[in-house]
Residue, then its C-alpha position, 0 to 999 in steps of 0.5 A: x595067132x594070125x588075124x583075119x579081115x578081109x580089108x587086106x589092101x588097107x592093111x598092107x598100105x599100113x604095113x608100108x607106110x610104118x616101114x617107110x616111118x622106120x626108115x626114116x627114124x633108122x636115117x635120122x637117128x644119131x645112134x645108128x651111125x656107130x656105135x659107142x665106146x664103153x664106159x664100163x657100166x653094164x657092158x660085161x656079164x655082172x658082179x654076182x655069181x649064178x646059180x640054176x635049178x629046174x622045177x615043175x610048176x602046176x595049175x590046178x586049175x587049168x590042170x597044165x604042169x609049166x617046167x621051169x628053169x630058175x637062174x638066181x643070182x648068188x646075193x642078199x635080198x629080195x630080187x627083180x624077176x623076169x620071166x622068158x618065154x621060148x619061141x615055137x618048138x623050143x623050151x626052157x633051156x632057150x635064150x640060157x645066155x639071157x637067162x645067165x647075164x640078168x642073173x649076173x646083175x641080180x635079177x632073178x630069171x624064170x624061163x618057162x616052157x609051154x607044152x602044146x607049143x615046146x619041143x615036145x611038138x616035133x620031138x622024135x622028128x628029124x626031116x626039115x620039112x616034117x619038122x616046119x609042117x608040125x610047128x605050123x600045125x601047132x601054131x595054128x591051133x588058137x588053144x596053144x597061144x591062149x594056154x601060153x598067154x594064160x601061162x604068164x598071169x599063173x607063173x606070176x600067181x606062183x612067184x608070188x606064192x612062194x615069195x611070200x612063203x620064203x621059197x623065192x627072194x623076189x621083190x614083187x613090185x618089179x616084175x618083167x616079161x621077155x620072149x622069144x617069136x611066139x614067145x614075144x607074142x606071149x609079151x606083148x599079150x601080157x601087156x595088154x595087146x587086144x585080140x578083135x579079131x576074136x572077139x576079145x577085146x579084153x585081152x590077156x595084160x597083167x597089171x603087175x608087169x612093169x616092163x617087157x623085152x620082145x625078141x622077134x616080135x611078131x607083126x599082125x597077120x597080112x590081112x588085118x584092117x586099118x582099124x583092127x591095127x589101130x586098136x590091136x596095141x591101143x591098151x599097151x601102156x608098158x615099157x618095152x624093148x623091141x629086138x630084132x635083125x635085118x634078116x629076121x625072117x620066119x622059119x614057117x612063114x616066108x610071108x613074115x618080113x623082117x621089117x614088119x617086126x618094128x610094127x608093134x614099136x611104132x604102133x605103141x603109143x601109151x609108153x617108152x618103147x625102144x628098139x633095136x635091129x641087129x645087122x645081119x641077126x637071123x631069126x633062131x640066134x636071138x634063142x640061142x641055137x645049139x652048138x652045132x648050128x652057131x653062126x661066127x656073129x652069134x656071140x656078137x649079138x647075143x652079147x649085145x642083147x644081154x647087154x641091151x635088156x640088163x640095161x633096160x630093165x635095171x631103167x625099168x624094173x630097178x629105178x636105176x639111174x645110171x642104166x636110165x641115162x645109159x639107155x636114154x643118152x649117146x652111151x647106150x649101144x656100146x655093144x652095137x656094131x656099125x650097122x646095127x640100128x637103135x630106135x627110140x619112141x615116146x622117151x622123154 
């Protein structure tokens, strides 16, 4: 959802000035010379096994029908949930290694697919550039991003509703979101990011979400005021973890830098929020993009951001000691190669 203003001169020297900012974190930041050796804790897939099943979700209400993919981890008790959202044109098999790997750790995993948004959109399609013009043509119609953001506060209703009535073990008082491109929109709306632009300063956030995990998050449109960027993030008082790598451009809008997407971590005042640039990490590896488009570096990062997201919210959602000090300390980054660059902001 692009925000329009017409103070785009203020905007941009804003955008500079918060990439000069992370520039300079990215300099002075210990973690960003090497990585760290494992010390065991998090660092390979989890003790429990996994399985996988498909539904369909329906919301009278909104008469909108939300397929589902449920990772659930094979042990006792009620569990953290997270649930993911794709990115433009994709669907509920995306990020399936994420999915996997916070299952192997016990935390039961919802990928939700968004029609009006899902691959649906270009289905039947084949020529590249036809493929680019109808994901634009459906990311500029504002009712798919207000389904999506009003996706996230139903599927928690429906988690709820069928923990309570046994079908899902799922302890409700540790509840995350993740994302992928519009679907880290979908994040950072659900945590409380404001809309003044269009008349919304209410927005979109879900009290019961506990910590977020943004993958490709998306920077305010270029001309976004001063004022506007200041209060866009001024309500997110969530934990979140920002991924994204240095040559992270957008598929359909060259305008998009790879820089702009740290944005909302440095703007994000109210919590600890955490980042990580993957170097060398391209827009589509953060999905996991099908077999016959992969890149050599595509398990090295992805395998990292399994890692990095386990960690986070086993910190955020679980109260887990040992996956806080990993997070917060030298350790955190055992998966990171030289080269990659961790950010932290407001952790104590």
């Amino acid at each position: 959802m692009r925000i329009r203003s017409h103070d785009e001169a203020v905007c941009q020297a804003a955008m500079i000035l918060a990439t000069m900012v992370a520039l300079i974190i990215f300099a002075l930041s210990p973690t960003n010379v090497a990585a760290a050796k494992c010390s065991g804790n998090f660092a390979s897939d989890g003790p429990h096994a996994v399985d996988t099943s498909y539904d369909t979700w329906t919301d009278d209400r909104r008469q909108r029908s939300i397929p589902v993919k449920i990772y659930r981890p094979i042990v006792g008790g009620p569990r953290p949930v997270v649930i993911f959202s794709h990115g433009l044109g994709g669907s509920r098999e995306a990020a399936s290694y994420l999915g996997t790997g916070l299952a192997s750790w016990g935390i039961l995993a919802i990928h939700a697919q968004h029609p009006g948004s899902d691959r649906e959109v270009w289905r039947g399609i084949t020529w590249p550039r036809a493929i680019r013009k109808a994901l634009a043509k459906a990311v500029r119609n504002r009712q798919n991003a207000i389904d999506r953001f009003e996706d996230m506060p139903f599927i928690i209703d429906e988690i709820s509703r069928r923990a309570s009535a046994g079908q899902l073990p799922v302890n409700l008082s540790q509840i995350g979101v993740a994302g992928h491109s519009f679907g880290a929109h979908s994040v950072l709306a659900a945590v409380g990011r404001l809309y003044p632009e269009r008349g919304n300063d209410r927005g979109f956030a879900d009290k019961r979400i506990r910590a977020g995990v943004a993958l490709s998050p998306p920077a305010p449109g270029q001309r976004v005021s001063a004022a506007a960027l200041k209060l866009i993030y001024s309500k997110i008082a969530t934990p979140l973890l920002h991924l994204t790598g240095d040559n992270d451009k957008s598929p359909i809008n060259a305008s998009v830098k790879p820089a702009n997407r740290l944005i909302p971590f440095e703007r994000i005042d109210r919590a600890p929020q955490y980042a990580v640039v993957f170097k060398g990490g391209d827009h589509m590896v953060f999905s996991g993009r099908k077999r016959a488009w992969k890149r050599r570096s595509d398990k090295r990062i992805q395998d990292a951001v399994m890692y990095a997201a386990t960690v986070f919210f086993l910190a955020y959602l679980v109260d887990d000691d040992a996956a806080r000090r990993q997070l917060n300390g030298p350790e955190f980054g055992c998966r990171f190669d030289e080269g990659d660059r961790v950010l932290r902001r407001n952790v104590e």
